[in-house]
C-alpha positions, 0 to 999 in steps of 0.5 A: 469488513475488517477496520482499515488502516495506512498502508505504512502500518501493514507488518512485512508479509501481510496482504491487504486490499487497497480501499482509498487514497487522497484523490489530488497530487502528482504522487497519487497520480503516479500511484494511479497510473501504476494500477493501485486502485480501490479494490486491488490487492497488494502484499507489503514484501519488505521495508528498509532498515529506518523503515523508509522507503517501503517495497509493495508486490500489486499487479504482479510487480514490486512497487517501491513508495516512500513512508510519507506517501504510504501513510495516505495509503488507506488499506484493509488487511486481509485476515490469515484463514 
């Protein structure tokens, strides 16, 4: 098992699985609703200029998420084979 790490430190390209996340707040409750559970892979496609907000691919659809949201977002990047 790789170390995991906030899912607004994932370099643009890179796909990771979706490990944990603070279970209480109406944005994680969003992000629940959305699909993004334990277990669930997801692809960082691009971020903005300044680096806020960032664009995830999970479940086959882009997902935007702002960087302070991101940062609670526990991910483990998958390896390049």
């Amino acid at each position: 098992m790789s170390d995991t790490v906030p899912l607004s430190k994932l370099s643009v390209g890179s796909s990771a699985v979706l490990r944990e996340y603070p279970k209480s707040g109406t944005a994680f409750l969003r992000l629940r609703e959305m699909g993004m559970l334990p277990g669930t892979r997801l692809t960082l496609v691009r971020t903005a200029p300044m680096g806020d907000p960032i664009e995830i691919k999970v479940r086959g659809y882009n997902l935007t998420l702002r960087k302070s949201e991101a940062d609670h977002v526990i991910v483990e990047p998958e390896s390049a084979a």
